[in-house]
FIVO-624761 format. One record per residue (C-alpha): residue in three letters; residue number from 1; x negated, y negated, z. Coordinates in steps of 0.25 Angstrom, whole numbers. Layout:
N
{"ALA",NUM,{X,Y,Z}}
...
***
This chain:
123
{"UNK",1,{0,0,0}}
{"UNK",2,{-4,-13,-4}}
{"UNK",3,{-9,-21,10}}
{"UNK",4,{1,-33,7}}
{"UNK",5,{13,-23,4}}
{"UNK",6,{7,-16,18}}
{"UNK",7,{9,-30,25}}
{"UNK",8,{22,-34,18}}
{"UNK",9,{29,-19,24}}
{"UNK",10,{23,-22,37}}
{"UNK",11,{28,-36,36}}
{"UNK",12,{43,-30,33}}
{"UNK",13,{43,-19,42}}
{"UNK",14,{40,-30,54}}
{"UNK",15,{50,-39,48}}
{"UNK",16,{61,-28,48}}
{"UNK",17,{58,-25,64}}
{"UNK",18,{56,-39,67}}
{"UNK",19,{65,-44,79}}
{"UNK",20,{75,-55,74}}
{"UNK",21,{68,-67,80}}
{"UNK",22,{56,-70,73}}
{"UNK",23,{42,-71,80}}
{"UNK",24,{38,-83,84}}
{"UNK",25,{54,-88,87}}
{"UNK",26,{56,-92,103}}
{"UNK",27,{64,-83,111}}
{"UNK",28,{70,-82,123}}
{"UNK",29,{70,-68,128}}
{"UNK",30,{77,-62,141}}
{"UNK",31,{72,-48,147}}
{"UNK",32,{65,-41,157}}
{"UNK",33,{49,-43,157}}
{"UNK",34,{42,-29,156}}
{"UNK",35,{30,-21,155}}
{"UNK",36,{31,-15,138}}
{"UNK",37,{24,-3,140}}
{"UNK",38,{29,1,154}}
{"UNK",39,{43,-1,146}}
{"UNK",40,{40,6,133}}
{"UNK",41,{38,19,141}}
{"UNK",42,{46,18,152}}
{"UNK",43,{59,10,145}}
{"UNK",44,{68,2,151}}
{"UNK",45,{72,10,163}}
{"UNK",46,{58,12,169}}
{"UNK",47,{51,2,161}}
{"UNK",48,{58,-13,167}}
{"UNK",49,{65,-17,178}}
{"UNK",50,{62,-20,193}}
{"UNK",51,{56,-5,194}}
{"UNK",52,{48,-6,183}}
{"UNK",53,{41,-20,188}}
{"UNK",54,{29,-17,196}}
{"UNK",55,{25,-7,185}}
{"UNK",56,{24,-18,175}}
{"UNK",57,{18,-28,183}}
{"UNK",58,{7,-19,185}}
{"UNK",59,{7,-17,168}}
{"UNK",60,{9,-32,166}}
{"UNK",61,{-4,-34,175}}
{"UNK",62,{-11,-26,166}}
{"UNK",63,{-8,-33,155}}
{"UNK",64,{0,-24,147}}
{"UNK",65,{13,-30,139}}
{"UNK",66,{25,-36,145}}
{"UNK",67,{38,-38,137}}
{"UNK",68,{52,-44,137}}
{"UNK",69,{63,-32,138}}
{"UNK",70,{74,-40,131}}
{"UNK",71,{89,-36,133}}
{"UNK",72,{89,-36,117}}
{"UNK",73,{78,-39,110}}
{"UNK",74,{68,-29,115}}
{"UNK",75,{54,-29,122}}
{"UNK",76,{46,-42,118}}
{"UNK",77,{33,-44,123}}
{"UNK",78,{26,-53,130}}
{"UNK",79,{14,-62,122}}
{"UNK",80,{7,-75,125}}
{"UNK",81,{3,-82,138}}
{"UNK",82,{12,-73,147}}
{"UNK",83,{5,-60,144}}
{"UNK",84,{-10,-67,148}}
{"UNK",85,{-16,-63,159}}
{"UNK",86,{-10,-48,159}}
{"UNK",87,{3,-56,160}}
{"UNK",88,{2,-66,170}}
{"UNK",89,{14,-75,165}}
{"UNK",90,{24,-63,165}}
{"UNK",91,{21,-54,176}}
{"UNK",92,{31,-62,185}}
{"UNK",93,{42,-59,176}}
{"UNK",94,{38,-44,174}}
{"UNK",95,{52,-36,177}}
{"UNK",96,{61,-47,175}}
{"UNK",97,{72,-52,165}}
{"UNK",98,{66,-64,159}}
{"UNK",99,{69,-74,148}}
{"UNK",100,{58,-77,141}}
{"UNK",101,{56,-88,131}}
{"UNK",102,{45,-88,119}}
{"UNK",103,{41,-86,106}}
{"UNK",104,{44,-72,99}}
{"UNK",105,{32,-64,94}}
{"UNK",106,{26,-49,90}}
{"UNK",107,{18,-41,100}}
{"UNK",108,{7,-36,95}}
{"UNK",109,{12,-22,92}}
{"UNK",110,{23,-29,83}}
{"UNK",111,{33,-29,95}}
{"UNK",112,{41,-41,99}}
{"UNK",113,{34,-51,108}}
{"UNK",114,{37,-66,115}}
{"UNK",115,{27,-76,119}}
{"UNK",116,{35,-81,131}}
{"UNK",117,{34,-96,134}}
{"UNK",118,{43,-93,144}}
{"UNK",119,{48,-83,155}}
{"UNK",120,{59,-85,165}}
{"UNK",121,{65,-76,174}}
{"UNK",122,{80,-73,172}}
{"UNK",123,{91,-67,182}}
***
């Protein structure tokens, strides 16, 4: 296959799985703040909530990705100055429904993401 052909069938098949909302668009997104891998193996059940919290502290602490659990769009996570310093900024909101607001954006393994500009606890 021709590279440019290669590119332009990549190019599609991201375009047909693409979310609705472009990257780059602002959001604002409400969920509960969790630990994606403890989450990708253990599921919502055993993977968020209050009883899942200490355990993805300890992860978050390590550095490992944290994301949004959205009601209806998904897992998106977190990129930017929140994830610095084996994520500094969001440990205080780990195991709590959050509205988050920010920019949209890919992961870098093509998953949805957001850059939050800002985080707020919600009841």
């Amino acid at each position: 296959m021709h590279r440019n052909a290669g590119l332009l069938a990549v190019g599609l098949l991201l375009a047909s799985v693409a979310p609705s909302r472009a990257a780059g668009e602002e959001v604002t997104l409400k969920g509960e703040v969790v630990e994606v891998s403890c989450y990708g193996k253990l599921g919502v059940a055993k993977g968020t909530g209050a009883a899942h919290t200490a355990c993805a502290l300890d992860c978050a602490k390590q550095g490992k990705p944290l994301g949004l659990l959205t009601d209806g769009d998904g897992l998106f996570k977190f990129m930017g100055d929140y994830t610095t310093n084996n994520n500094a900024k969001l440990l205080p909101f780990v195991g709590k429904q959050v509205e988050v607001k920010g920019t949209r954006g890919v992961y870098t393994d093509y998953t949805f993401a957001i850059t939050p500009t800002k985080i707020t606890v919600v009841k």
